[in-house]
N, CA, C and O atoms as CSV, one atom per row, in Angstrom:
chain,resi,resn,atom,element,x,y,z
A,1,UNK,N,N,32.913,-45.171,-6.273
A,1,UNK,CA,C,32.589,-44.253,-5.204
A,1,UNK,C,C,32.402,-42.832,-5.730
A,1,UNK,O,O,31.589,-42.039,-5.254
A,2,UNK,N,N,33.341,-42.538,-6.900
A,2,UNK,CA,C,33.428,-40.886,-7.349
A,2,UNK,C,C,31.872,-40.830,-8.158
A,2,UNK,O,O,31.230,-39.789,-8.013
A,3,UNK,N,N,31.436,-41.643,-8.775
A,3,UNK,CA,C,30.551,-41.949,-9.676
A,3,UNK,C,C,28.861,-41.530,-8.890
A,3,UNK,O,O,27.914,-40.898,-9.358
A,4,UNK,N,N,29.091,-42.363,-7.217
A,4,UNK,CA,C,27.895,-42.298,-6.074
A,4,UNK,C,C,27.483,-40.789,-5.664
A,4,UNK,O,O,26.447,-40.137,-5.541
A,5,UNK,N,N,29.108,-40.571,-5.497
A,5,UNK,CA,C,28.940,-39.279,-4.952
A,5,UNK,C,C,28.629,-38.252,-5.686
A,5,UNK,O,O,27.980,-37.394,-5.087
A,6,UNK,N,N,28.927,-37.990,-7.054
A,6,UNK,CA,C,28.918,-37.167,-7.974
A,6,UNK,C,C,27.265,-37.904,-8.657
A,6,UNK,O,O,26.957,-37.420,-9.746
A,7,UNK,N,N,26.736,-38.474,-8.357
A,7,UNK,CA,C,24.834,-38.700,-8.164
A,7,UNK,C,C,24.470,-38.242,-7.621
A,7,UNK,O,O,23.601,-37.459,-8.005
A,8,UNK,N,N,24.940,-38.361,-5.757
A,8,UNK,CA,C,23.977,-37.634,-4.989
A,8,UNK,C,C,24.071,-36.291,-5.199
A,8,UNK,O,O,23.032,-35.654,-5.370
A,9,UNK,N,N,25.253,-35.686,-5.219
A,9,UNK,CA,C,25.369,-34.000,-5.681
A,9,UNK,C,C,24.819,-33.548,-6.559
A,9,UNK,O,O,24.450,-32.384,-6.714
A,10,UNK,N,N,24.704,-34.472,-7.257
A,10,UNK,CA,C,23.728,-34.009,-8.905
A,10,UNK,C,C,22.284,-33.684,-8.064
A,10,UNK,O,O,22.104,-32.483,-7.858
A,11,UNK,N,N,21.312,-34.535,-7.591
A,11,UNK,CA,C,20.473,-35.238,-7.162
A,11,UNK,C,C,20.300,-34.113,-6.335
A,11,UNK,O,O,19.485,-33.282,-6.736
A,12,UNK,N,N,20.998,-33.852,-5.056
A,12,UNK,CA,C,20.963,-32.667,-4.228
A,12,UNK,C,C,20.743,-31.294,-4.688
A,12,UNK,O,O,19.929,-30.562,-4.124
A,13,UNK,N,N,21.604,-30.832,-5.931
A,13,UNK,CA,C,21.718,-29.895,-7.188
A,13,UNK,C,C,19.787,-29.478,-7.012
A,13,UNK,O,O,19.174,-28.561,-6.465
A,14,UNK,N,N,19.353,-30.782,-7.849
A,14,UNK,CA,C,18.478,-30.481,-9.050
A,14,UNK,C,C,17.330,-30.681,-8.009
A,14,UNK,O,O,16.181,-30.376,-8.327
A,15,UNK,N,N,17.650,-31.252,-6.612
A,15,UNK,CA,C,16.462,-31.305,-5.370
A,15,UNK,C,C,15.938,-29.520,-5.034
A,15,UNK,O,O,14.867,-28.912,-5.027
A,16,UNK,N,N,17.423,-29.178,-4.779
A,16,UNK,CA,C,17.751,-27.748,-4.392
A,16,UNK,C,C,17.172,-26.771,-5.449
A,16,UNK,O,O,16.711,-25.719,-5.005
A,17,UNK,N,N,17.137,-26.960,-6.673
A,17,UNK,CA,C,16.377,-25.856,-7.721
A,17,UNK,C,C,14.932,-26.168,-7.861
A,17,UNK,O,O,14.096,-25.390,-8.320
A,18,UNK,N,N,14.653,-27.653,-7.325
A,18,UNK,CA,C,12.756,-28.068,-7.962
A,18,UNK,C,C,12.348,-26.900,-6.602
A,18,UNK,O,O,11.746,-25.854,-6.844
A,19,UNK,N,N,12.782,-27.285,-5.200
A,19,UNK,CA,C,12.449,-26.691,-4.190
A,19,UNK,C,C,12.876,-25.147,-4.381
A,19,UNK,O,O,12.051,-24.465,-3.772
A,20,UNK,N,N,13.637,-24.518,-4.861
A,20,UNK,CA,C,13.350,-23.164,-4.974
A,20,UNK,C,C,12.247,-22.371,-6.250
A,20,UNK,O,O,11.694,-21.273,-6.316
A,21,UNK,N,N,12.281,-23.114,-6.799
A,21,UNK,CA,C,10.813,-22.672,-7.928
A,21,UNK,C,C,10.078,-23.448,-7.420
A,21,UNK,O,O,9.070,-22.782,-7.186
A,22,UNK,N,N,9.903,-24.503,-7.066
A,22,UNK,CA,C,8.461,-24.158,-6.419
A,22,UNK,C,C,8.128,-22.759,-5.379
A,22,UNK,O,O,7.292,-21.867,-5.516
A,23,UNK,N,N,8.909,-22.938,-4.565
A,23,UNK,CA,C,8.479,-21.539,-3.654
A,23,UNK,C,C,8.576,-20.513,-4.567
A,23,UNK,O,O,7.487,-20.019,-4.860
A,24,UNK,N,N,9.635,-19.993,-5.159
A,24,UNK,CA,C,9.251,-18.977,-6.399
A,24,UNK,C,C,7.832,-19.336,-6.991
A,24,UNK,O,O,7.343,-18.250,-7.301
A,25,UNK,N,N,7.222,-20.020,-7.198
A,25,UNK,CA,C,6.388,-20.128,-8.065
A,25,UNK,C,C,4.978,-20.002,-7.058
A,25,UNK,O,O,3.921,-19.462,-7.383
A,26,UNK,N,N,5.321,-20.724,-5.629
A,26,UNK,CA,C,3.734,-20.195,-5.059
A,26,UNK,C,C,3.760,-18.742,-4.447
A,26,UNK,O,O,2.754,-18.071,-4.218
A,27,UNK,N,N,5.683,-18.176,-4.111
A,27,UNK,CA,C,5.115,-16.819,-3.901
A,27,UNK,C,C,4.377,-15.852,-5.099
A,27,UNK,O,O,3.509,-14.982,-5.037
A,28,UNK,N,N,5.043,-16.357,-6.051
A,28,UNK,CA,C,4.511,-15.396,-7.525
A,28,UNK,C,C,2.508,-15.422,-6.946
A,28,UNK,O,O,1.654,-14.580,-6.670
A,29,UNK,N,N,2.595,-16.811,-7.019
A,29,UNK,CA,C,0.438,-16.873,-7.240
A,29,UNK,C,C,0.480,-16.165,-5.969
A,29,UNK,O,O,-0.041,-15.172,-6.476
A,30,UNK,N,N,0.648,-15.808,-4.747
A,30,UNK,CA,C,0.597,-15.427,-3.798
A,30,UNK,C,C,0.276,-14.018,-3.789
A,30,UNK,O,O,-0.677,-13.639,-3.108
A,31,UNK,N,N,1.026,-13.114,-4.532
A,31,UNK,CA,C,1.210,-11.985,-4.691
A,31,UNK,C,C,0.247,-11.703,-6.137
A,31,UNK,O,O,-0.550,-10.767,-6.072
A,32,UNK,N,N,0.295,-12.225,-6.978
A,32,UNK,CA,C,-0.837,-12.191,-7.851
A,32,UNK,C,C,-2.431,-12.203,-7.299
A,32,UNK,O,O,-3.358,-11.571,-7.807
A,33,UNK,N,N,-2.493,-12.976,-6.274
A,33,UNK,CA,C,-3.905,-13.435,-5.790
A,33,UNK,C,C,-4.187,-11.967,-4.846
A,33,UNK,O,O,-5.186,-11.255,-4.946
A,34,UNK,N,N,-2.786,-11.704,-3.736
A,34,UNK,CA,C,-3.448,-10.072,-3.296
A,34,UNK,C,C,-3.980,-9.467,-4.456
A,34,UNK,O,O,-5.183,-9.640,-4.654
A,35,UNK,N,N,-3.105,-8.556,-5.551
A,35,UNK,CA,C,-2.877,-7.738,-6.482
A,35,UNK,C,C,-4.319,-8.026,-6.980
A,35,UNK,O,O,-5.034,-7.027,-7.061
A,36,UNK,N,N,-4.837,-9.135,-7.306
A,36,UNK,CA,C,-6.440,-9.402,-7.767
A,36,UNK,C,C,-7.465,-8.974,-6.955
A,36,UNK,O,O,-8.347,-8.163,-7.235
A,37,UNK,N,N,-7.239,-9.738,-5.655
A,37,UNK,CA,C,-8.127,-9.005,-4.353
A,37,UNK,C,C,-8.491,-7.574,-4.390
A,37,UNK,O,O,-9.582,-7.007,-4.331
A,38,UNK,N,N,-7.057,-7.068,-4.526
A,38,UNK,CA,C,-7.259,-5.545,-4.314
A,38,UNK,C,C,-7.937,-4.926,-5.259
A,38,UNK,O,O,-8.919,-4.253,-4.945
A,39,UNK,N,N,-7.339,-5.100,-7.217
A,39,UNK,CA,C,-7.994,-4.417,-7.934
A,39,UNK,C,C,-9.335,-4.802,-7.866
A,39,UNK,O,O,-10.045,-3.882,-8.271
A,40,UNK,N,N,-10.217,-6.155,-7.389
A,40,UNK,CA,C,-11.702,-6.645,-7.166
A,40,UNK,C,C,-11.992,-5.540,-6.028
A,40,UNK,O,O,-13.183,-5.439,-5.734
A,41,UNK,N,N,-11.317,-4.901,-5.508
A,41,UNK,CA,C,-12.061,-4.477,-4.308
A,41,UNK,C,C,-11.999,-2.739,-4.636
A,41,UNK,O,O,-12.660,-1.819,-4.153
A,42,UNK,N,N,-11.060,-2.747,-5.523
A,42,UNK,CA,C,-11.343,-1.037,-5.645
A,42,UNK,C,C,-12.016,-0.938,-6.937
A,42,UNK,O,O,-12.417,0.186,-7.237
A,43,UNK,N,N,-12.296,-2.250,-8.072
A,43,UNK,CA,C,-13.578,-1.904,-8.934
A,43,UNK,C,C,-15.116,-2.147,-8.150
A,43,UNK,O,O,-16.193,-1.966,-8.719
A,44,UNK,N,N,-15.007,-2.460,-7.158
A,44,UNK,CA,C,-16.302,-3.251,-6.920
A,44,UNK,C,C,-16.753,-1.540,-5.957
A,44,UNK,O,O,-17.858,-1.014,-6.096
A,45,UNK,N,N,-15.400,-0.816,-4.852
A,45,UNK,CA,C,-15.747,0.541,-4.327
A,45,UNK,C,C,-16.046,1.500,-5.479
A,45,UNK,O,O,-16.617,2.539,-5.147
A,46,UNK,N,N,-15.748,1.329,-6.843
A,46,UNK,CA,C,-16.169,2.360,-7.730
A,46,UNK,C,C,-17.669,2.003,-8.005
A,46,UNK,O,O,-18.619,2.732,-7.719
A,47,UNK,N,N,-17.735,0.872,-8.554
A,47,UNK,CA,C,-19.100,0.725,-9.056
A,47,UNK,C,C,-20.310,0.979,-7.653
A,47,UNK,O,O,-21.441,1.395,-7.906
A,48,UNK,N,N,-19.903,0.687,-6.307
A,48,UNK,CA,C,-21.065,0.821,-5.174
A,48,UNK,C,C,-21.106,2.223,-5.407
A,48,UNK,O,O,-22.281,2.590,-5.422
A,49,UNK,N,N,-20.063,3.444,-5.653
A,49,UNK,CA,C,-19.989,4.534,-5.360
A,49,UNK,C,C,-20.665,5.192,-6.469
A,49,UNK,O,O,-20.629,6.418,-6.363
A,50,UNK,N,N,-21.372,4.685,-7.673
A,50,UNK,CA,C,-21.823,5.038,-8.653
A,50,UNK,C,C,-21.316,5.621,-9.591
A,50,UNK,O,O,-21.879,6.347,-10.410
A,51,UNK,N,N,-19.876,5.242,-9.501
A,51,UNK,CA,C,-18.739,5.023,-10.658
A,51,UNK,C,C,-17.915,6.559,-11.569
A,51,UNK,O,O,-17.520,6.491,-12.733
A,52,UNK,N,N,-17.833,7.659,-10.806
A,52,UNK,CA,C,-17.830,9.087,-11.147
A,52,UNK,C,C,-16.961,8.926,-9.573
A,52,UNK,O,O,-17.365,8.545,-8.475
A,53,UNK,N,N,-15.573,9.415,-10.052
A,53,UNK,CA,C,-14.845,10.073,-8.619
A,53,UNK,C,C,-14.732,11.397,-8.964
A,53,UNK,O,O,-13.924,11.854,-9.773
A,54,UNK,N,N,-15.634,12.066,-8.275
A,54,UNK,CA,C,-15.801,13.427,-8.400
A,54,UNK,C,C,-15.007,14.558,-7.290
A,54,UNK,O,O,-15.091,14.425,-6.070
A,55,UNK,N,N,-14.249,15.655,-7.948
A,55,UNK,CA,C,-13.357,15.916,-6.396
A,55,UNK,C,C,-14.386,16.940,-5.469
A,55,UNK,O,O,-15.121,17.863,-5.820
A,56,UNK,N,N,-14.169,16.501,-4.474
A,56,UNK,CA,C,-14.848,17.701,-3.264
A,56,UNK,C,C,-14.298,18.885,-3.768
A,56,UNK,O,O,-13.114,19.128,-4.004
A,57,UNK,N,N,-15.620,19.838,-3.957
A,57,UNK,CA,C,-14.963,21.606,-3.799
A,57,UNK,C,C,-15.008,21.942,-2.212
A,57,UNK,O,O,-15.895,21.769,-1.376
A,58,UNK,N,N,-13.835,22.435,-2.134
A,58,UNK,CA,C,-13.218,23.138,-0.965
A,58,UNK,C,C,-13.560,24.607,-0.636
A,58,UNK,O,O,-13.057,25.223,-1.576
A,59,UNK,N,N,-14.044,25.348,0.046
A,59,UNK,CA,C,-14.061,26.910,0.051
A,59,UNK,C,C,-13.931,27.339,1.021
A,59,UNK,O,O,-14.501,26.870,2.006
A,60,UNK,N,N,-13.085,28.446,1.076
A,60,UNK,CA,C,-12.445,29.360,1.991
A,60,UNK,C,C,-13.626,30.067,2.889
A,60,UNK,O,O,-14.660,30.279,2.255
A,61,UNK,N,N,-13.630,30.465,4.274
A,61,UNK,CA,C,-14.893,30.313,4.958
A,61,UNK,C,C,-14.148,32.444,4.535
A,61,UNK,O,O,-13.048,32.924,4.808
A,62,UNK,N,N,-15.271,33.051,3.888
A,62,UNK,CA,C,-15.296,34.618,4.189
A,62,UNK,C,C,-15.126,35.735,5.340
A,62,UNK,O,O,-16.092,35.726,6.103
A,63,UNK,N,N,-14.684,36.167,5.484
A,63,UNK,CA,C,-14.622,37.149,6.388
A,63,UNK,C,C,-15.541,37.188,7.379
A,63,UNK,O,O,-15.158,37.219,8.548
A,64,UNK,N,N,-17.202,37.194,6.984
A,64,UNK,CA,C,-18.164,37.521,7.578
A,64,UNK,C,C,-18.636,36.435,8.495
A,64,UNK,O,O,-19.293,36.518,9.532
A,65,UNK,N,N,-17.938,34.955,7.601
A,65,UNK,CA,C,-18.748,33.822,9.110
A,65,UNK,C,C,-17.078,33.400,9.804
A,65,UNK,O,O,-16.770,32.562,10.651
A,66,UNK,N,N,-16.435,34.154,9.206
A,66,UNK,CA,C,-15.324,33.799,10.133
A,66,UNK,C,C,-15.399,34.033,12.006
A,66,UNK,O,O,-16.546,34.121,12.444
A,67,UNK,N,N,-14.409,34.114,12.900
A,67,UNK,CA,C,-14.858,33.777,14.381
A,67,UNK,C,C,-14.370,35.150,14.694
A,67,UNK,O,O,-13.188,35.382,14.440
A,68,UNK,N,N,-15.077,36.059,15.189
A,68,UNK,CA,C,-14.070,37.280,15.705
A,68,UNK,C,C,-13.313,37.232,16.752
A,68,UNK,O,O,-12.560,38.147,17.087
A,69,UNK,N,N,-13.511,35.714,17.601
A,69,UNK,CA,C,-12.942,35.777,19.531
A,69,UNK,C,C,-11.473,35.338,18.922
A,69,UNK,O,O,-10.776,34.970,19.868
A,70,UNK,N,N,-10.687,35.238,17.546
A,70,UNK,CA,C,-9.716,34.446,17.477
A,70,UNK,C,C,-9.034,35.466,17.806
A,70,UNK,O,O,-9.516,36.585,17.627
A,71,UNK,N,N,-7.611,35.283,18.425
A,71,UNK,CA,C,-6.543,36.514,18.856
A,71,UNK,C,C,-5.178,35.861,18.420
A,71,UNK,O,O,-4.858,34.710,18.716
A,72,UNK,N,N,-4.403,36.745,17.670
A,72,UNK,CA,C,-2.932,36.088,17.403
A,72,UNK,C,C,-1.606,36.738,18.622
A,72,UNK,O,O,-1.904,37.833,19.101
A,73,UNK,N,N,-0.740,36.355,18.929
A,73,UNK,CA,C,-0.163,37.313,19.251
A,73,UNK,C,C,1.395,36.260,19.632
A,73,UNK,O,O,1.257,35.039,19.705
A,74,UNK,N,N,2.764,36.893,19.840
A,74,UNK,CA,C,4.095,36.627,20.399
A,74,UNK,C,C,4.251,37.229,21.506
A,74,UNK,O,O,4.258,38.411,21.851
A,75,UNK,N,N,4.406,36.025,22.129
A,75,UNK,CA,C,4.804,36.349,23.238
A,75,UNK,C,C,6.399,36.160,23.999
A,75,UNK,O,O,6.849,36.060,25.141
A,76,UNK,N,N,7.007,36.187,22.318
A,76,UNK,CA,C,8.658,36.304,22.959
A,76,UNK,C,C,9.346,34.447,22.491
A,76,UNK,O,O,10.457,34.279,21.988
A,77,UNK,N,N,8.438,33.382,22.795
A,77,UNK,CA,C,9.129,31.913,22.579
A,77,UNK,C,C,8.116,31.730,21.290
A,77,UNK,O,O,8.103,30.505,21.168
A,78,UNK,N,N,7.306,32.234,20.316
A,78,UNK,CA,C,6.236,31.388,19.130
A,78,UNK,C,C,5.082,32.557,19.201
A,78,UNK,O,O,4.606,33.242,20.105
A,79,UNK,N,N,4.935,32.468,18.183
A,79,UNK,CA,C,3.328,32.711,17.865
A,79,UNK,C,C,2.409,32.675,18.661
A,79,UNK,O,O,2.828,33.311,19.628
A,80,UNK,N,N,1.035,32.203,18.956
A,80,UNK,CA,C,0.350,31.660,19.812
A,80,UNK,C,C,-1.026,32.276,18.920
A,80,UNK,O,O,-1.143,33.476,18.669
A,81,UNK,N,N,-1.909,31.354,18.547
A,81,UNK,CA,C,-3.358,31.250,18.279
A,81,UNK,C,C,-4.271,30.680,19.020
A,81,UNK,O,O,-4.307,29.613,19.632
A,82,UNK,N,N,-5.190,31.765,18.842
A,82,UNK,CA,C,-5.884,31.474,20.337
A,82,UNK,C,C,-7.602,31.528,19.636
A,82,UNK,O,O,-8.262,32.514,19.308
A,83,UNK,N,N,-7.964,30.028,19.580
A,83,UNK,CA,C,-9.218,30.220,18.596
A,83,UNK,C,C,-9.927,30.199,19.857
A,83,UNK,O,O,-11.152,30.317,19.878
């Protein structure tokens, strides 16, 4: 009887580790297969984009086309801008 039982526990054991690597093993491809997706999808947005990430210049709008109706002022609770 000690011999049966100390089989199935074995048996149960080594059931219990095939079934956790496997799932270890299809989440791994799982997460590999996004991680591929993605880098396919941000070489494939470089190359449509003609492959140069170039940064936007930004510039401060001058004095002269700025808005003259803007008014700042406190009125006691904040600030208040009034474009």
């Amino acid at each position: 009887m000690k011999s049966i039982r100390s089989f199935l526990l074995t048996l149960a054991g080594l059931t219990f580790v095939a079934v956790t690597a496997l799932f270890t093993a299809s989440l791994g491809l799982a997460i590999a297969g996004i991680v591929s997706v993605l880098i396919l999808g941000q070489w494939l947005s470089t190359v449509l984009t003609g492959g140069d990430a170039r940064p936007v210049r930004v510039y401060a709008r001058s004095r002269r086309t700025q808005r003259d109706d803007m008014r700042v002022w406190n009125d006691g609770k904040g600030t208040i801008i009034d474009m």
